[in-house]
C-alpha positions in Angstrom: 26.7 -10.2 3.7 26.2 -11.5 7.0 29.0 -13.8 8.3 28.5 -14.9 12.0 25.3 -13.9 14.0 21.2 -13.7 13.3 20.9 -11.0 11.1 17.1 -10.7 11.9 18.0 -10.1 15.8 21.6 -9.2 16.3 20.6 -5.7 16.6 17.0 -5.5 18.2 18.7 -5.2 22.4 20.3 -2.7 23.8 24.1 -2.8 24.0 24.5 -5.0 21.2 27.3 -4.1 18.3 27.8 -5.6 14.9 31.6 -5.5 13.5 32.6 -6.1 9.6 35.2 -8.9 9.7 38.3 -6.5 9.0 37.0 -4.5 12.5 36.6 -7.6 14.1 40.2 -8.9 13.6 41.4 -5.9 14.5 40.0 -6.0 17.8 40.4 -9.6 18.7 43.4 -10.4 16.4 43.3 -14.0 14.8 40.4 -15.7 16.5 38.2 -17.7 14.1 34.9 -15.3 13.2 32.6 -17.6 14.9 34.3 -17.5 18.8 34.6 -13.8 18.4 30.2 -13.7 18.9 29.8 -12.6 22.7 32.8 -11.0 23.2 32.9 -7.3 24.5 34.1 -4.1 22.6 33.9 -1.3 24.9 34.0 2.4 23.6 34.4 6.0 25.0 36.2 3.9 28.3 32.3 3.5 29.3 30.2 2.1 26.8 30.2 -1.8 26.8 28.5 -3.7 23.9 28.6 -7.2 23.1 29.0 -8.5 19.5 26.2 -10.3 18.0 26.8 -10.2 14.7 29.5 -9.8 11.8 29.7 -9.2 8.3 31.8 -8.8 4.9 33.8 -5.8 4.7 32.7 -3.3 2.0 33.6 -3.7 -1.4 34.3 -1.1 -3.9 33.4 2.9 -3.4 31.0 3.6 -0.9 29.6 6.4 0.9 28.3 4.3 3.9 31.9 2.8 4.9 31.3 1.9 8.7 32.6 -0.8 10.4 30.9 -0.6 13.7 26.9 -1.1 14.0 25.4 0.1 17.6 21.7 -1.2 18.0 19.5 1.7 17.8 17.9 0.4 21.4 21.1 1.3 23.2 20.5 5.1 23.0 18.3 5.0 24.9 19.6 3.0 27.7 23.2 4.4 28.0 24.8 8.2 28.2 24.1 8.5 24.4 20.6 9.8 25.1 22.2 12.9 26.4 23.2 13.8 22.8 20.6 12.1 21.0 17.4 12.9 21.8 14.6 10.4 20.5 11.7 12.0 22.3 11.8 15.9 20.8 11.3 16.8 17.2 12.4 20.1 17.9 16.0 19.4 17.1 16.6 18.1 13.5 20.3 16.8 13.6 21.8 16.4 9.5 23.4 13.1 11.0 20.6 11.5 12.3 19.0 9.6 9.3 16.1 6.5 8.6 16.6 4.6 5.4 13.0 3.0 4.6 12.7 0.6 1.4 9.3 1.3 -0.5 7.0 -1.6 -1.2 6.5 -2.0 -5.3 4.2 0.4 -6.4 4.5 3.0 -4.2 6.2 6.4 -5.4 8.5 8.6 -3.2 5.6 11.3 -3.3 2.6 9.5 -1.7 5.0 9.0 1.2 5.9 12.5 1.4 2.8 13.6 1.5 1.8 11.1 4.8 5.2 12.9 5.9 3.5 16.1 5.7 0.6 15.0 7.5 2.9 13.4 10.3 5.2 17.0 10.8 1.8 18.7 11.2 0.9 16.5 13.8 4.2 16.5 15.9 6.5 18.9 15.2 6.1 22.3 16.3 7.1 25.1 13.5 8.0 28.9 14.4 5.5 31.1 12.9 7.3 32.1 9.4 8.8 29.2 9.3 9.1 25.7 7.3 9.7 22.2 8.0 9.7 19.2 5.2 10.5 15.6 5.7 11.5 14.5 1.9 13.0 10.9 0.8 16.0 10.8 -0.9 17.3 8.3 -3.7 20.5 6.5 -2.0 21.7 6.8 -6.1 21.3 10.6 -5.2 23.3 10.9 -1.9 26.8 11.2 -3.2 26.7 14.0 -5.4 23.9 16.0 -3.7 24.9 18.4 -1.4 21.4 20.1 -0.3 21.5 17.1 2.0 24.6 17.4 4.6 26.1 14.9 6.7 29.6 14.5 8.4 30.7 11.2 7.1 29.7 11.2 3.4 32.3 12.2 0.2 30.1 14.3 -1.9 31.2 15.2 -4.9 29.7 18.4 -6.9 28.5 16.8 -9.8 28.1 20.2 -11.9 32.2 20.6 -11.6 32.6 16.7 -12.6 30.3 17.9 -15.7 32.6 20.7 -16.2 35.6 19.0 -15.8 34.6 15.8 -18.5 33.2 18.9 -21.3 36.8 20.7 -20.5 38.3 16.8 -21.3 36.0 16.4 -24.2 36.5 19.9 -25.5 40.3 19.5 -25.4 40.6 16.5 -27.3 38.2 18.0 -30.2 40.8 20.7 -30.6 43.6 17.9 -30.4 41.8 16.8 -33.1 40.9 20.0 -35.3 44.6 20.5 -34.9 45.6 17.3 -36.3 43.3 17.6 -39.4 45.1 21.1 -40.0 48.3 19.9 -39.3 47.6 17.1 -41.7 46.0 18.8 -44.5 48.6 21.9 -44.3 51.8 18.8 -45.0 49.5 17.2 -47.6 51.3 18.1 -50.7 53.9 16.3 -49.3 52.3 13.3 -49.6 50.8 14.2 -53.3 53.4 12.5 -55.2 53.2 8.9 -52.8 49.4 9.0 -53.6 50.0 9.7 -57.2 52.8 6.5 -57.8 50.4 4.4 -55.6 47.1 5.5 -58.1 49.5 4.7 -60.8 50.2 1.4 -59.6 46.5 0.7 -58.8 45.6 2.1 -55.7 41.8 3.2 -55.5 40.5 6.1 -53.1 39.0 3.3 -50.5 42.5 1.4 -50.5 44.4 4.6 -49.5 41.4 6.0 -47.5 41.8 3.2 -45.1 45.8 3.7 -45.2 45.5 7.2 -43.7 42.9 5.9 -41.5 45.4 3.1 -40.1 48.3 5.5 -39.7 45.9 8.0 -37.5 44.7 4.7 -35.6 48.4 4.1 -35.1 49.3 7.7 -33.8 46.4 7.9 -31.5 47.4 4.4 -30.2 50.3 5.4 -29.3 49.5 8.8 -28.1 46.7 6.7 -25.6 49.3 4.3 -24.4 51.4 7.5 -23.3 48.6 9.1 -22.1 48.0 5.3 -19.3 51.4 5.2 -18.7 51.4 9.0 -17.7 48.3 8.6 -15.7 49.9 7.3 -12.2 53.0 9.5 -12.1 51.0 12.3 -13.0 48.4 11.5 -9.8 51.4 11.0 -7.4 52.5 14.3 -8.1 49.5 16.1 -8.1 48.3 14.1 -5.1 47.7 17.1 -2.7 45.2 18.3 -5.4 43.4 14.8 -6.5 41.2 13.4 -4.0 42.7 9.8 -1.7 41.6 6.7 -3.8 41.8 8.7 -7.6 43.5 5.6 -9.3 43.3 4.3 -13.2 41.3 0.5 -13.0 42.8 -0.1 -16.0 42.2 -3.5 -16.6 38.1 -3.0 -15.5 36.0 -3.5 -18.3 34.0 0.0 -18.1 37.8 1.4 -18.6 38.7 -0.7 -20.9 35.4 -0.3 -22.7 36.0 3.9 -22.3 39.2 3.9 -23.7 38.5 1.7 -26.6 35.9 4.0 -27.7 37.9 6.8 -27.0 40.5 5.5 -29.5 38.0 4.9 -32.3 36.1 8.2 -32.3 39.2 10.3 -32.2 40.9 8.6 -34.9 37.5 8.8 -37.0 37.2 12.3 -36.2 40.6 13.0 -36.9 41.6 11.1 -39.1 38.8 11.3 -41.6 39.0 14.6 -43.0 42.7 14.4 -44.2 42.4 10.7 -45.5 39.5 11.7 -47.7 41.1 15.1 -48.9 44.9 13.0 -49.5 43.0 9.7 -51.4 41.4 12.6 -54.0 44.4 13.5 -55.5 44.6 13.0 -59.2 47.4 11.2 -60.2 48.5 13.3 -63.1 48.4 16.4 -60.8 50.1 14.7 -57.7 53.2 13.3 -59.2 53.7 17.3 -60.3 53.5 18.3 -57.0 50.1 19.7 -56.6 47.1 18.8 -54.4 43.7 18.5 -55.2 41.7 21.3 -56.0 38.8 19.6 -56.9 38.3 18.4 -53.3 39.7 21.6 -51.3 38.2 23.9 -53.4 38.5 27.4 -51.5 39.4 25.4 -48.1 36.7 26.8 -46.1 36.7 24.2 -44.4 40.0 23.9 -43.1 39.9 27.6 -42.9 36.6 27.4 -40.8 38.8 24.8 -38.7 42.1 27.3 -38.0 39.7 30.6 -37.2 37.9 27.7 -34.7 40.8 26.9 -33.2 42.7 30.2 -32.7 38.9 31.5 -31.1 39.1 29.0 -28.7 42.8 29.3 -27.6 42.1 33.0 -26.9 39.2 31.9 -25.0 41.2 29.6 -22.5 43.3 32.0 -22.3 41.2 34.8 -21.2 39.4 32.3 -18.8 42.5 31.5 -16.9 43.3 35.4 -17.0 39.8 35.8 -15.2 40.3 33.0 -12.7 43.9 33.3 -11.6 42.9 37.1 -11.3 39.8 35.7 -9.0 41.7 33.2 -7.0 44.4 36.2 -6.3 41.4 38.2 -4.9 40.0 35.7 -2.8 43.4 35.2 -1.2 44.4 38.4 -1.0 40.9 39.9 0.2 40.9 41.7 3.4 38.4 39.4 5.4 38.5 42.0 8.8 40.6 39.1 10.3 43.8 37.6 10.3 44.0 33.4 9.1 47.5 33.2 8.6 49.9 31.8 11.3 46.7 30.2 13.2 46.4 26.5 14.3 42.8 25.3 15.1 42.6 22.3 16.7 38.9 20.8 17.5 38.4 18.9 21.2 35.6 16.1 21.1 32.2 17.7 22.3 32.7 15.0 25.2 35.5 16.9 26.7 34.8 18.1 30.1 36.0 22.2 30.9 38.6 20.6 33.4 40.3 18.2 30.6 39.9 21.4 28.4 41.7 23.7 30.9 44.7 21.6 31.4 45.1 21.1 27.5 44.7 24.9 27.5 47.5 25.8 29.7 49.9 23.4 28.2 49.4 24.8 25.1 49.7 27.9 26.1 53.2 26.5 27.9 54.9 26.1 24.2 57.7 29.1 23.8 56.7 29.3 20.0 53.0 30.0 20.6 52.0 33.5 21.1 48.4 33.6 22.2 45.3 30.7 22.6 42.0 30.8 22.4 39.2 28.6 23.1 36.0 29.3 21.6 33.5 27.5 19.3 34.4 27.8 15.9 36.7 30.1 13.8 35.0 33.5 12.3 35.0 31.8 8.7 33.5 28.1 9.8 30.8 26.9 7.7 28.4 26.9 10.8 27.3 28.7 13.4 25.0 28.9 16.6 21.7 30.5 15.5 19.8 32.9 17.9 17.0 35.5 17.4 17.8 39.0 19.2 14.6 41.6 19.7 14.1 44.6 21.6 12.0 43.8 25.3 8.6 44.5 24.6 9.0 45.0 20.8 9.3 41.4 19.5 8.7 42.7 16.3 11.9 43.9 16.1 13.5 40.4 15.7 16.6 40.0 14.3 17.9 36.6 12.9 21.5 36.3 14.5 24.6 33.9 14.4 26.5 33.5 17.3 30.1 32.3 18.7 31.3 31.2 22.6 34.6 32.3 23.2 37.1 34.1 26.3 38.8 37.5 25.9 41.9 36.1 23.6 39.6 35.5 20.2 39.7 39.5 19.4 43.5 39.5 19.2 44.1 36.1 17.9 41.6 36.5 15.3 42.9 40.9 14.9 39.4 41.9 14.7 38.9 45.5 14.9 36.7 46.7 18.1 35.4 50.5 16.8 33.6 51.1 19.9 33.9 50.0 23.5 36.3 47.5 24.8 36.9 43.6 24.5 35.3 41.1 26.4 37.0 41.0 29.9 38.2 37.8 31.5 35.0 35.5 33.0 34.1 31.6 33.6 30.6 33.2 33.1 28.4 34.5 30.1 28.0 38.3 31.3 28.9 40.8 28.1 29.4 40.0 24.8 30.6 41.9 21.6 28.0 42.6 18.4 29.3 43.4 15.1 28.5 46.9 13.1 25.4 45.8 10.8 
């Protein structure tokens, strides 16, 4: 929501910023919104923009939570361009993104198609090789991760899935062990249902009784369960994600819970309060249950077997994963990651402001050896390159590749089984290939 500025022009010229109204005050403390329009925010020490516009600060979860809006036009008029390059498709950059609203009636597919069209017509593709331009639902963008970006919290909506069935599936056995639990104590209970019969009870009356008092134990077991909720995140907060808190006054929770409550008293209550309403008087006040309704108890034997299955299972799955996680964190990767600090330098640094960062580093007495290169040998990403044989180019080989000086072998303790390491150079004249 736009507060100060023309939203149909604050961003069409070049050096031209939009703030949202919490930036704004932070940059030009308690001015009223409407005399902070003109004045100048300058970033990287260089770039000096002029705010046009300002709006409401975001509200609720959000993927999209910048504060700062640079008008598109000043890439191309300021140092920007050297990193962004709007003249070439040949570089596809996962953080450079158009958002495009489709008119009514038009599906996502007839424009991807015209996209098809448009790569064939501009962008040049290696032979072998593919390249798509696809639109993608904003409703999709937080928990897909084929797309990447760098400023997005994706969430893997397969292990949310998992997590809620593990919830789900944990509260049914809760349950199953309630009805077990109830039914096993139920001739303790036979001769209360019998004086109550005798006194006029019918089966609906005490139905609903031993409905109630599983209401009332699942009540209080959910009231636990809130309390528990915050404590529980503050401990576990190196393993629950900044932000995780319980709403608990928001309807949708409120609504969850409610339901929650319900359904589990239903399902676990309705089994026992059926089977301890059938009791025959005369048999009760002697002691015994109520054959009639148990018969041979294959249910509640069908329940127990159930149960005891599924323990063993959770047990042998955590067997199975804390054996994997062991492995992965025990595994000999050919290189050494414990004991190692990366730390990465803006891509705006210059190799003298590098250098001098370098050697003071290097100055601290409990640092044994520093490195600069581009990335680690277990990052996520790496420089691509293609390597082939002169004169053969069918012998191409699809490569990935790292910068780095002559201390990356023995930082990293990787194993050189032929020749020597990389000699010290401010120029690219040898490099190192791994066995395959």
């Amino acid at each position: 929501r736009w507060l100060e500025g023309n939203a149909s022009t604050a961003l069409n010229e070049p050096f031209k910023v939009v703030l949202s109204k919490q930036e704004a005050y932070k940059y030009f403390g308690s001015l009223p919104l409407e005399n902070m329009i003109g004045k100048e925010v300058v970033y990287n020490d260089s770039l000096r923009l002029t705010v046009s516009g300002i709006v409401e600060d975001w509200k609720g979860n959000t993927d999209f939570g910048f504060k700062d809006f640079i008008s598109f036009a000043t890439v191309q008029h300021s140092f920007l361009k050297k990193d962004i390059d709007l003249q070439s498709w040949g570089m596809w950059d996962y953080n450079s993104q158009g958002y495009v609203k489709l008119a009514n009636g038009v599906t996502p597919a007839v424009i991807e198609k015209r996209c098809e069209q448009f790569v064939n017509a501009h962008v040049k593709v290696e032979e072998g090789s593919k390249v798509q331009l696809k639109l993608q639902p904003l409703s999709d963008v937080h928990f897909n991760n084929l797309y990447q970006d760098s400023y997005s919290r994706q969430a893997h909506l397969p292990t949310l899935y998992g997590l809620m069935g593990v919830a789900v599936f944990i509260l049914i056995i809760a349950a199953i062990n309630f009805i077990n639990l109830s039914t096993a104590q139920s001739l303790r209970r036979a001769k209360e249902v019998g004086v109550r019969k005798v006194l006029g009870s019918s089966k609906a009356n005490l139905t609903i009784q031993f409905l109630v008092e599983t209401f009332l134990l699942t009540a209080a077991a959910l009231i636990i369960a809130v309390v528990a909720t915050g404590p529980i995140i503050s401990v576990f907060h190196s393993f629950i994600p900044q932000g995780v808190a319980l709403h608990l006054f928001s309807s949708r929770v409120l609504m969850f819970l409610g339901c929650t409550l319900i359904l589990t008293s239903l399902l676990a209550g309705f089994y026992p309060a059926r089977v301890l309403s059938s009791y025959l008087p005369a048999l009760s006040l002697k002691g015994h249950g109520a054959p009639q309704v148990n018969g041979k108890g294959y249910l509640r034997k069908t329940l127990i077997v159930f149960q005891f299955t599924v323990s063993l299972l959770f047990i042998i799955g955590t067997l199975v994963v804390g054996s994997q996680i062991r492995f992965i964190l025990n595994k000999d990767l050919g290189f050494d990651k414990d004991a190692i600090i990366t730390i990465h330098t803006d891509w705006t640094t210059t190799a003298d402001q590098l250098s001098v960062f370098y050697n003071k580093v290097k100055e601290i007495s409990n640092i044994k050896l520093v490195s600069r290169h581009h990335e680690t040998p277990s990052a996520q990403r790496h420089g691509g390159t293609i390597i082939y044989k002169q004169g053969q180019e069918a012998s191409k080989i699809e490569a990935s590749f790292d910068f780095c000086d002559e201390s990356y072998v023995p930082l990293f303790g990787l194993k050189i089984i032929a020749g020597r390491n990389l000699t010290h150079s401010d120029t690219i004249k040898e490099y190192l290939v791994n066995e395959t």
